[in-house]
Every structure is written in C-alpha cells, then in structure tokens.
C-alpha positions as CSV (number, residue, x, y, z in Angstrom):
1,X,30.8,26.9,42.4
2,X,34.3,26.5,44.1
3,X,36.6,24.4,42.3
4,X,37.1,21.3,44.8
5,X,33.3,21.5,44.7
6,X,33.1,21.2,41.1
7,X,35.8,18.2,41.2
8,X,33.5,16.5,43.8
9,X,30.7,16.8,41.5
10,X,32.4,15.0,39.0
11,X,33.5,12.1,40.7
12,X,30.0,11.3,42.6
13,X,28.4,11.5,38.5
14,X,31.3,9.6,37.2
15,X,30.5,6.9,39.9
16,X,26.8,6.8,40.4
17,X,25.9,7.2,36.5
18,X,29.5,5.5,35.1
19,X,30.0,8.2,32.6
20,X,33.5,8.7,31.4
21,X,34.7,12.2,33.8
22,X,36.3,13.8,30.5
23,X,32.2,13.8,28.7
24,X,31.4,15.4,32.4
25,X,34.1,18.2,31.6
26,X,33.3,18.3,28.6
27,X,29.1,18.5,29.3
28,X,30.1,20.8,32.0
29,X,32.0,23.6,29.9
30,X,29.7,23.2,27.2
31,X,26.9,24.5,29.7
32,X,28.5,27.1,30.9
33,X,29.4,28.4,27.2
34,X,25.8,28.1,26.6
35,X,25.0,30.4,29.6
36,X,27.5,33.0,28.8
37,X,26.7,33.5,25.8
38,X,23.0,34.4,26.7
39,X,24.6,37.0,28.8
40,X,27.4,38.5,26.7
41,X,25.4,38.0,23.7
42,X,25.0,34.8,21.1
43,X,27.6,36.1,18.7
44,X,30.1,36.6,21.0
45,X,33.3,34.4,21.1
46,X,33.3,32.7,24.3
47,X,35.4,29.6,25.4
48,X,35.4,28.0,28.7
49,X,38.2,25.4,30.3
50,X,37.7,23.7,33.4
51,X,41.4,22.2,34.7
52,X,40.8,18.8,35.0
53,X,43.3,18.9,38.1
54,X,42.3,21.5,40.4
55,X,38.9,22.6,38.9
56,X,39.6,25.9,38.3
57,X,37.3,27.3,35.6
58,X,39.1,29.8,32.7
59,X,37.1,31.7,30.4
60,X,37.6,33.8,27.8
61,X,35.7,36.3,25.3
62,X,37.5,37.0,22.3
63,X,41.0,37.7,23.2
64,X,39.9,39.5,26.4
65,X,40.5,36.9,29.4
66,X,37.8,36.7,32.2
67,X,37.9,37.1,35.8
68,X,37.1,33.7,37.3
69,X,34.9,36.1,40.0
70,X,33.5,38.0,36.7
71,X,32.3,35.3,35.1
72,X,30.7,32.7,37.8
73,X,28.9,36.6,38.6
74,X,27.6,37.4,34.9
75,X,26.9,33.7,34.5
76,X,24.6,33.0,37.4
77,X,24.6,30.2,39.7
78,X,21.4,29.0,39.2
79,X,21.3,29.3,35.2
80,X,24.7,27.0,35.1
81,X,23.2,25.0,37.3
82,X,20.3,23.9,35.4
83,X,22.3,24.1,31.7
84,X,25.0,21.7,33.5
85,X,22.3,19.4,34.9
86,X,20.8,18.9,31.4
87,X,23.9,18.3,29.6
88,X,24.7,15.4,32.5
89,X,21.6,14.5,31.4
90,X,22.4,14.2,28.0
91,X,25.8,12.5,29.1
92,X,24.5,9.7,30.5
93,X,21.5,9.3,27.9
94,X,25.0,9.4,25.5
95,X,26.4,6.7,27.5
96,X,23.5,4.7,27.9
97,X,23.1,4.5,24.2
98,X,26.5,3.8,23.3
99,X,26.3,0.7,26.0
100,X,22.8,-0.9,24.9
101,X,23.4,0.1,21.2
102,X,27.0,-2.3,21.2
103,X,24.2,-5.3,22.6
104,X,22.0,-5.3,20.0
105,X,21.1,-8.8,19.1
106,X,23.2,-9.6,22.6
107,X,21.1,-11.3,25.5
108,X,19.8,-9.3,28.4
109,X,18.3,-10.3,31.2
110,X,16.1,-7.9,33.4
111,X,12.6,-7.9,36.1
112,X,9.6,-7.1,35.0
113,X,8.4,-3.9,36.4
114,X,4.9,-3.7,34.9
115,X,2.7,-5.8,32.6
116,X,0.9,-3.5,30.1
117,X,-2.1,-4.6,27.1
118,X,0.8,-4.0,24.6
119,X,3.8,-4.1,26.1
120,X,5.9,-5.2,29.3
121,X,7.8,-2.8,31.2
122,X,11.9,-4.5,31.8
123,X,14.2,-2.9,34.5
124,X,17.8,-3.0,32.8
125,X,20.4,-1.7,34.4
126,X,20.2,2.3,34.1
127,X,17.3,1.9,31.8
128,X,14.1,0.6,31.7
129,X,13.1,-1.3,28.1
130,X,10.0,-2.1,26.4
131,X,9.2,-5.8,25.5
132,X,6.4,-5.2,22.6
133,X,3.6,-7.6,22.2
134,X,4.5,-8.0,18.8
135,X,7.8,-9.5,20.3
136,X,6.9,-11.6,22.8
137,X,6.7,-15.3,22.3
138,X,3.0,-16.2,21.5
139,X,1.2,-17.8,24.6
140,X,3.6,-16.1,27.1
141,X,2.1,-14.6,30.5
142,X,4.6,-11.9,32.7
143,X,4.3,-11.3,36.2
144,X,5.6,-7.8,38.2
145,X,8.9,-8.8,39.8
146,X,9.5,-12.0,37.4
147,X,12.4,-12.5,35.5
148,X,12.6,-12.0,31.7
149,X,15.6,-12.9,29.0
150,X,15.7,-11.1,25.9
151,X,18.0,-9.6,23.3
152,X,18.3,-5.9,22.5
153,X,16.2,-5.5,19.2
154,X,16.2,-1.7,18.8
155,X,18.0,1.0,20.5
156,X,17.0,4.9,19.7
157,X,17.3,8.2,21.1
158,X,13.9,10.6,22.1
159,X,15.1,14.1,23.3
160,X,17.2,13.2,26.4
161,X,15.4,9.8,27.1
162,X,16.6,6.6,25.5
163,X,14.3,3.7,24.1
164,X,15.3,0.5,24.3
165,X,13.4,-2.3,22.4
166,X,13.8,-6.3,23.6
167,X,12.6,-9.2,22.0
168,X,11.6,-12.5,22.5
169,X,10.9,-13.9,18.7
170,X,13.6,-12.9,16.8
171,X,16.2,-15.6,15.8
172,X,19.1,-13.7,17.6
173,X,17.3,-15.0,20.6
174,X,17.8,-18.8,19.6
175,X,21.3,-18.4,18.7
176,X,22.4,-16.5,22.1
177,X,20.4,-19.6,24.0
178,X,22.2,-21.7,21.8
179,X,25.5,-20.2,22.5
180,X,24.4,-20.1,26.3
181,X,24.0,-23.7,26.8
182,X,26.0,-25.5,24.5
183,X,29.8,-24.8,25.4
184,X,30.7,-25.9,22.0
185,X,29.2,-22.9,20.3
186,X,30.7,-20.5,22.2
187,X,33.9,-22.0,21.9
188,X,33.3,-22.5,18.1
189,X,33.8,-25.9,18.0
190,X,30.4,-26.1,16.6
191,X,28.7,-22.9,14.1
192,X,25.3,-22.6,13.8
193,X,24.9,-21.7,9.9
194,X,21.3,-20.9,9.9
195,X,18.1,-20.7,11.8
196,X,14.3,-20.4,10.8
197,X,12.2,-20.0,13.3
198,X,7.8,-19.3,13.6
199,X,7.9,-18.0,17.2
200,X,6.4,-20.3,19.6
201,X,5.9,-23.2,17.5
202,X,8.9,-24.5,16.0
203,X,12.4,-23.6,14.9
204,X,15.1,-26.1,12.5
205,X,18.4,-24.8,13.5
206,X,21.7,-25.8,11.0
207,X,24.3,-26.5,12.8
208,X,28.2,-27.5,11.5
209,X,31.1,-28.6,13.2
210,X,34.9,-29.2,10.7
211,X,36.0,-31.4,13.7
212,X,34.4,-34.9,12.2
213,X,34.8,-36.1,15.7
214,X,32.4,-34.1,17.0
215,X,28.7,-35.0,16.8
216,X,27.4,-31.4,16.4
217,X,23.7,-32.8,16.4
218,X,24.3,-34.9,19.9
219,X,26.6,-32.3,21.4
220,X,22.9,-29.7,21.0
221,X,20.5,-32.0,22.3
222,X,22.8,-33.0,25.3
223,X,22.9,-36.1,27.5
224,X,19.1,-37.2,27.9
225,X,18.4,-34.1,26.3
226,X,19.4,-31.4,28.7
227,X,20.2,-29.1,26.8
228,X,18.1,-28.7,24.5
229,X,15.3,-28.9,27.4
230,X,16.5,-25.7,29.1
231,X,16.2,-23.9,25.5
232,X,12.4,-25.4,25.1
233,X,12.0,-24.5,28.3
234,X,13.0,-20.5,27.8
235,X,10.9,-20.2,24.6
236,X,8.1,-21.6,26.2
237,X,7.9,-24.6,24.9
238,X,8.7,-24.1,21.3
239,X,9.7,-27.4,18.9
240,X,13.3,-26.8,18.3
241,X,14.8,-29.5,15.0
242,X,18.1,-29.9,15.1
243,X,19.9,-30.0,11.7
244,X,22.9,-31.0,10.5
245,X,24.2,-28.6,8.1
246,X,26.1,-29.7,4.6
247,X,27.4,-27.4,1.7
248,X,25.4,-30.0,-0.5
249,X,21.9,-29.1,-0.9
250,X,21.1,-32.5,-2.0
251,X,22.4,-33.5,1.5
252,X,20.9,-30.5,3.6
253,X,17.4,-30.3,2.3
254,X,16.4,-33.7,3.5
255,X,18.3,-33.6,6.7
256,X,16.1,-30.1,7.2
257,X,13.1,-32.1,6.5
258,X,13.7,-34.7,8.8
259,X,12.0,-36.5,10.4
260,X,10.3,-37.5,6.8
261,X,12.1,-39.7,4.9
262,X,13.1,-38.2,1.3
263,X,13.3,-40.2,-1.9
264,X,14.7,-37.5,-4.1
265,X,15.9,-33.8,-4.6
266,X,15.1,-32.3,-8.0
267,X,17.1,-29.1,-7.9
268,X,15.7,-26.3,-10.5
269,X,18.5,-24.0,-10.2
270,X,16.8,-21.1,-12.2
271,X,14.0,-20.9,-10.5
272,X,15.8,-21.3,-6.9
273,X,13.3,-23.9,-6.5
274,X,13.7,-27.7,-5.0
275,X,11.3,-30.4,-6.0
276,X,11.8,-33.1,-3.5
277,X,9.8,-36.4,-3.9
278,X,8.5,-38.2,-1.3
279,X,6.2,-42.0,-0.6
280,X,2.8,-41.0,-0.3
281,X,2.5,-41.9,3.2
282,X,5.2,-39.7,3.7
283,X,3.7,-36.4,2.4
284,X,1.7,-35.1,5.5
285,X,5.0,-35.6,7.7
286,X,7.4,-33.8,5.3
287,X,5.3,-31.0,4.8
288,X,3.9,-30.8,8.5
289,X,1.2,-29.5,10.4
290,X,0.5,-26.0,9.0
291,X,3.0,-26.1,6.7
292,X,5.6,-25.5,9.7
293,X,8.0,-28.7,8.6
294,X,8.7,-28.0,4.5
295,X,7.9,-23.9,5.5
296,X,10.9,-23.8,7.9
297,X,13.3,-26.2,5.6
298,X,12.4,-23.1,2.8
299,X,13.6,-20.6,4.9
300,X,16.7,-22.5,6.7
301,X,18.3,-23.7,3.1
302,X,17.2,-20.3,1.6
303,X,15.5,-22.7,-1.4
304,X,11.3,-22.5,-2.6
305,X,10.8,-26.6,-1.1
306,X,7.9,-28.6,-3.4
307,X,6.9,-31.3,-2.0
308,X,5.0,-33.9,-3.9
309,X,5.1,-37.7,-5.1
310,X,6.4,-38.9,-7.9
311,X,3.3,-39.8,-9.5
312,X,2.0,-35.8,-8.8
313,X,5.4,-34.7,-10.9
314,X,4.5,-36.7,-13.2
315,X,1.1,-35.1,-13.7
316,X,2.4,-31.6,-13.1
317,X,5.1,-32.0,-16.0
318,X,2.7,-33.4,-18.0
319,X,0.0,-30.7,-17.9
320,X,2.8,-28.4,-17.9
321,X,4.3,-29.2,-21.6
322,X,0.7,-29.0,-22.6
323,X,0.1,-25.9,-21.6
324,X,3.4,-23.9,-22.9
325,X,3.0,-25.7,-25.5
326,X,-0.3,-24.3,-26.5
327,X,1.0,-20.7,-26.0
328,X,1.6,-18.7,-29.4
329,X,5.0,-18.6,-29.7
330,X,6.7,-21.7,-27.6
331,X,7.6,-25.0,-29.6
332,X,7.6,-28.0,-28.0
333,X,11.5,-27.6,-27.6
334,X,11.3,-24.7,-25.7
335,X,8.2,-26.4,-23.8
336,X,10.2,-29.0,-22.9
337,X,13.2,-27.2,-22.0
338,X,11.4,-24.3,-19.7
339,X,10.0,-28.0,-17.9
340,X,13.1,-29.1,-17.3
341,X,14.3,-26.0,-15.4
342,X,11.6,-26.0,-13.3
343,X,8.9,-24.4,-14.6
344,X,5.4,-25.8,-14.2
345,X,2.8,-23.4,-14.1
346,X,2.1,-20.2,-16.2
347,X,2.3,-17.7,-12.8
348,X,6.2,-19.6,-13.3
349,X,6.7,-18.5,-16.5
350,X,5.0,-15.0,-16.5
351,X,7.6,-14.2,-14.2
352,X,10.6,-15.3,-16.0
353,X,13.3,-12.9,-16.8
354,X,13.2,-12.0,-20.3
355,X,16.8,-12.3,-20.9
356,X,16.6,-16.2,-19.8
357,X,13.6,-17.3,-22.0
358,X,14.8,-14.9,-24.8
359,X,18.4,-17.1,-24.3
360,X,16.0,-20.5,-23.8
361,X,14.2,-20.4,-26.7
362,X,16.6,-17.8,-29.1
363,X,13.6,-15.7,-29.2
364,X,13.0,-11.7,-30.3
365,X,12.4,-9.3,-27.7
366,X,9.0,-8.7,-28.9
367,X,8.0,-12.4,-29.0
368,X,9.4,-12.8,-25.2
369,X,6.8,-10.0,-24.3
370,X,3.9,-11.7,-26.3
371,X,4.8,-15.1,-24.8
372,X,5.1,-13.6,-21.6
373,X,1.8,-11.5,-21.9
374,X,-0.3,-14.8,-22.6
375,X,1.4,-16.6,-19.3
376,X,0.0,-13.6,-17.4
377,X,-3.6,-13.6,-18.5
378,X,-3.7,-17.4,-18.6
379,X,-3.0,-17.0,-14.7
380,X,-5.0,-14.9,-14.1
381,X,-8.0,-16.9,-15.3
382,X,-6.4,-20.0,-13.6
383,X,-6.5,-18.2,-10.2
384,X,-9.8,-16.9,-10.9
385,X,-11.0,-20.6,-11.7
386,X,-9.3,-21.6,-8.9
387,X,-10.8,-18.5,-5.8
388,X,-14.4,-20.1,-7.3
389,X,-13.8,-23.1,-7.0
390,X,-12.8,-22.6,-3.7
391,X,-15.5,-20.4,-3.1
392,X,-17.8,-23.8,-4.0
393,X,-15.6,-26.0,-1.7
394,X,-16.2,-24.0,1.8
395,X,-20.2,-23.9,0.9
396,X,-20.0,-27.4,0.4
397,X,-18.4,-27.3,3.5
398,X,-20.5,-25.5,5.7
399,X,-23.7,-27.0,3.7
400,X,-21.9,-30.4,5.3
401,X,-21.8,-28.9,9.0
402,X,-25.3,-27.6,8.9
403,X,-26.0,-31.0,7.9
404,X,-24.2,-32.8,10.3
405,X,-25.5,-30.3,13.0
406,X,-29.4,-30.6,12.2
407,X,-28.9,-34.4,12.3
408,X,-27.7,-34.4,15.9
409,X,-29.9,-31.5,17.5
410,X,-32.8,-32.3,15.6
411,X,-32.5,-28.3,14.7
412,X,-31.0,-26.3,12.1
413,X,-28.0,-24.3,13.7
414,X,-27.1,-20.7,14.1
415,X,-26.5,-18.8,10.8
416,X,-22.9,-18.2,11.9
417,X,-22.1,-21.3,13.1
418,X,-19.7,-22.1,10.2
419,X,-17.1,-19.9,10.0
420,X,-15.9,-19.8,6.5
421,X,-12.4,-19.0,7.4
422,X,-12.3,-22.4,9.4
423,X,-13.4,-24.7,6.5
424,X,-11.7,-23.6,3.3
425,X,-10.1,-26.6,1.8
426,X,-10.0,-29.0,-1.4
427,X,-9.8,-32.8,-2.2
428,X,-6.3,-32.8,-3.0
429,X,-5.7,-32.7,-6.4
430,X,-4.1,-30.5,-8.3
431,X,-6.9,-28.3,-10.5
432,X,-6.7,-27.9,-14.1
433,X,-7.7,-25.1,-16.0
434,X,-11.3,-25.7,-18.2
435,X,-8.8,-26.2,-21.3
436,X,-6.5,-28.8,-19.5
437,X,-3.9,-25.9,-19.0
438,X,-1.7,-25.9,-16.0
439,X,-2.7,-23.3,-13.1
440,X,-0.7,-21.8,-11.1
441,X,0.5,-22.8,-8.0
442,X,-1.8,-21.2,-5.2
443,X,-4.4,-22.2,-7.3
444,X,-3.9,-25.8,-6.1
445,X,-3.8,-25.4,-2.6
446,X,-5.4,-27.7,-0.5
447,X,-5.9,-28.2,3.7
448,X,-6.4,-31.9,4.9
449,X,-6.8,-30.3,7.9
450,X,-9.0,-27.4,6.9
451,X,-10.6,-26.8,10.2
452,X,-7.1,-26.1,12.5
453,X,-5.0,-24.6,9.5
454,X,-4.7,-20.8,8.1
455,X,-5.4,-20.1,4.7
456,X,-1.8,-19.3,3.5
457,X,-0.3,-22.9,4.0
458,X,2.9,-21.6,1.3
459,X,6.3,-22.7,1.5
460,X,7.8,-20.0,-0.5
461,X,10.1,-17.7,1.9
462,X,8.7,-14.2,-0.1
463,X,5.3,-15.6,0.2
464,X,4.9,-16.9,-3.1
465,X,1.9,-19.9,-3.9
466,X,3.3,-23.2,-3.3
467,X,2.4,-26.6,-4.6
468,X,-1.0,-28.3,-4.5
469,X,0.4,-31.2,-2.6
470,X,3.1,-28.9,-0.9
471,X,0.5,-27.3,1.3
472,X,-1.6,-30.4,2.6
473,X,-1.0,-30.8,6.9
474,X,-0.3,-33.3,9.1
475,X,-2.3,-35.9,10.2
C-alpha cells in the first residue's frame, strides 16, 4: 500500500462513513501492529506511525528501525488488509455509538424498513434501530416505507454491530413533541415540570411559566387547539390534560384532577398520602374511567391521591380509631393521633416506621414490634375476608349473566360464557372486618364498571391498594 494510496483511503472513509481521519490513523496503525506482531512474534515490541501528511508508514521493533519495504513484505498485504478493514469497522461502530448514545431521550425520525410480530425495523441514518412492541403506542399499525418519530431509548454495543433501541411510550417522547410544537418550551418561556403518562390513553402534563403574562395552559393547547391536535395526532390519539403546575400541593392536586371539581385537600404528610374530598356526583369523574384520572394526578404530583366524600372519611376515620384502638398496646391518644396523620387501615400501620410510632406514641422498642405484629396479622385476615368476599361477588355475578342469558335464549349458556376476570366487582362500600375492624385498603376495592375495567384499579404510584371509593370508574 503506497502512501498517497493510503491517504486516499482515508479521505473516501472519512467522507462516506463521517469518522473523524485521526480514529482512521489511529484504527489503521493499530491493525497493522496487530499483524506484525503475528509475524515477528506477540511479545515483541513493535510500534507503527503513519505521517498524517504524506502517508508514509514508520515502524519499529524495539530500538531496531524497519525498512518501510521490510515491513509492508513481513506484514502481508492481504492480512493488513483485512485487520485494517475490521478496525474501520470498529471505527465507525465507535462513532455511531458516540452519535446515537449523545440522543438518548432526543427525537428521531426514520422509514420503516420492515414490520416484524415483535418489533419494527427503522432506517436511521448509518444505522438501522429496532422499535420493540413493548414500546410502541398501543393500537398503532406501521407500513414498509412509512414514516415513524421516536426517541432513542437504548443505545448498546454487540461485537462490531450497534443496537439502537426507539420508543414510542416513554414520556421523553411527550416532552420532545411538546418542545416541538410549542415555541414557548423550547425557548423556555414555559417548563414542563412533570408528565405522567399510560401510553395510548391519556397523559396530564405540568406545565409552568414565571412570566405571569403568559398563559402557559392556552399557549399548549394553541389557537382552536392546534397544537395540541398535532401532538394527539402523533400518539395516536392519546388524551393529553393540560395542567397548570404550582409549588402548592393544595393548588396542584386539584388543577391535576381537573376536570372534577374538588372540595378539599387533606394532606397526610407522613404517609405521602393526599385525601382529597369530593360531592358525590363528582367521584366517578375525579377518579376516571379505569382509574386513569386520580392514577395519573398520583404519578404527576408524586403524592398516593384518595379520593372519597366527606361522609366516606367520616366512616373510614371512624372505623379506623376503633380498630387501633382495640390493638394491645395503642391508647386512644395514640389512636387518635396515628388517624390524624393519615393512617386508616392496619396494612397503614403495619408498615409504619418504627422510629415514627415509637416517637407517636413514646413507646418501647419491643411494644412497637408487638403493635406492629398485630397490624400485620389483622391484615392479613382483612384481605383474606376481603379475596372471599370477592370471590362471592363475581359468582353472583356470573350466576346474574347466566340468568339474564337463559331468560333471553330460552337456553342456558355456554359454561365459559362468563369470564370471571370481566365481572369482578362490589357494591361500593367500604368492607369491614367481622369485628368491625378497619381493612385494609385493597380490600375495599370496588368497579362500577366491572365489565370494561382491570382488576388493579390503584392509585398508588408503587402499586400499593388504594381506597374503596378511590377505585370506582367513570360513568
């Protein structure tokens, strides 16, 4: 390989695969180390410098200095040839990486090459990326040679090929549409301070603005609408709630649970739990269909959201200091006081911290752990009351359908026409334990709309069982 050769070959790479010429020099030399060595042996101390100038190629072995003829002969053509195509290789996979891996959670934009059962093949620019079934919108359809938007969810190296990982769910996704279409944002007139979002149904994003001339709220939904229409539009249809953001949770959380309207915020600060209260005929709109509405407020303030009426707080505070109150150990006092910090079931209290009840209640170690022991079994048989209970409801359920069915066909109907899964549900009030004791929280759930709704209907952002009127759905 002469040297203007070699230059040559370096500038068409450089240009076609826009790696930086000195990691081609540098790729280059390192082949060509690797292909001596095999020859003069693996211990051996070899170094070779290509002039970046002229491309003349220097070698030497020790403190002995090659001949430029010695060397391209004991090397080989063909052997540096494929050693100096791999490392180009590994160049521009280096490159590659480097580029995609700085656009992580930035949007792309790329064609569809091909549609597979659990993924969809996107030509990016020098790469082709994988948009995983798991993070595509749900209800989407791709077609080859259609045009996909997504942001850069994963970037990792495999040998000398590059994975590249888009998706279409996360909330990075929301906030680079946001920043797309609404000027403001990307000028930073307006932030965006949080955003929950259950792909493909609905997404509250908090937005701020410390100019109080600007409407934050009406500069995101646009004139008419337009703008937020070309966002619904991209996530394929997806509710998007607008809210406005303020420091004050007594503020935000009913501005996140718009469009209810909120009579008042009960904040239990140990607990990290809001009770808000709201008119009955309020209740089914605050917490929303499938739980979406008070789910997605949860996550967006970063606050457990209760939802209930006054006259269901009443009932829950009263069966609460009845039941502490009957566990060994817990005066009335300290009944009353765990109450008032928001504690109102004994799955609440068997996870208190120790040190706060042991503070509470100017308890003993030991009588912390015996207090806290009795909370735990007295859940247990509260959510054991509460699975057969529910086990009783879906019968009565299904017994209903196949009811309802005979009278219309004349016939009884198939064994499997009632789907369990599709008629678990309750009346709506809050259970009681068979000694008047307060359950916990999940063992109150109930589904006015049993027949559309999941079973896990909890507002809790780790997951954790909400309140029995705090999972009913929207009419």
């Amino acid at each position: 390989m002469n040297p203007d050769e070699l230059l040559r070959i370096v500038d068409v790479i450089h240009r076609d695969k826009s790696i930086d010429k000195e990691v081609i020099f540098q790729s280059i030399e390192a082949a060509l180390v690797s292909v001596a060595r095999k020859r003069f042996g693996e211990d051996e101390d070899i170094t070779i410098t290509i002039d970046r100038r002229d491309g003349t190629i220097t070698g030497r072995r020790g403190e002995e200095v090659l001949d430029p003829a010695q060397l391209a002969a004991r090397i080989g053509a063909q052997a540096a040839k494929q050693v100096i195509i791999q490392k180009i290789r590994e160049a521009e996979r280096d490159a590659l990486f480097d580029e995609y891996n700085e656009q992580i959670n930035q949007l792309v934009s790329g064609t569809v090459q091909k549609v597979e059962p659990r993924a969809v093949i996107v030509a990016l620019p020098g790469i082709e990326a994988i948009l995983p079934r798991s993070e595509q919108i749900p209800g989407e359809s791709y077609q080859a040679g259609g045009r996909v938007r997504a942001v850069v969810a994963e970037v990792s190296k495999q040998g000398i090929r590059l994975r590249v990982v888009l998706s279409r769910t996360r909330i990075s996704f929301v906030a680079r549409l946001f920043e797309q279409e609404i000027p403001e944002i990307a000028e930073g007139v307006i932030e965006i301070k949080s955003i929950a979002r259950e792909p493909g149904y609905r997404s509250k994003v908090g937005v701020y603005s410390a100019d109080s001339r600007v409407d934050c709220v009406g500069a995101c939904v646009g004139v008419r609408g337009n703008r937020i229409r070309n966002i619904v539009e991209e996530l394929a249809g997806e509710r998007i709630d607008i809210v406005r953001w303020d420091d004050d949770l007594l503020t935000l959380i009913p501005n996140a649970l718009q469009p209810a309207k909120v009579e008042e915020v009960i904040l239990c600060q140990m607990m990290g739990r809001a009770i808000v209260l709201v008119p009955e005929d309020q209740l089914s709109l605050a917490i929303g269909k499938w739980g979406h509405n008070v789910r997605l407020a949860s996550k967006l303030v970063g606050w457990d959201i209760e939802i209930m009426t006054r006259q269901e707080l009443d009932e829950q505070l009263e069966q609460a200091l009845m039941g502490f109150a009957s566990l060994e150990g817990v005066t009335e006092e300290l009944a009353d006081r765990l109450v008032s910090e928001g504690f109102l079931s004994y799955e609440d209290l068997s996870v208190i911290e120790p040190e706060d009840l042991m503070e509470m209640g100017g308890l003993t170690e030991e009588q912390v752990n015996h207090i806290i022991a009795q909370a735990e079994e007295k859940a247990e048989e509260a959510s054991q009351i509460a699975a057969e209970e529910r086990r009783k409801q879906r019968q009565r359920e299904r017994e209903a359908a196949a009811a309802a069915a005979e009278g219309e066909t004349g016939s009884p109907p198939p064994g499997d026409s009632a789907d369990p899964s599709n008629v678990e549900g309750q009346d709506g009030t809050p259970l009681e334990g068979q000694d008047g004791t307060p359950l916990p929280e999940d063992a109150a759930e109930t589904h006015d709309e049993a027949a559309d709704s999941p079973s896990d209907a909890s507002v809790s952002e780790e997951g954790n069982p909400a309140s029995a009127t705090a999972v009913r759905e929207e009419d």
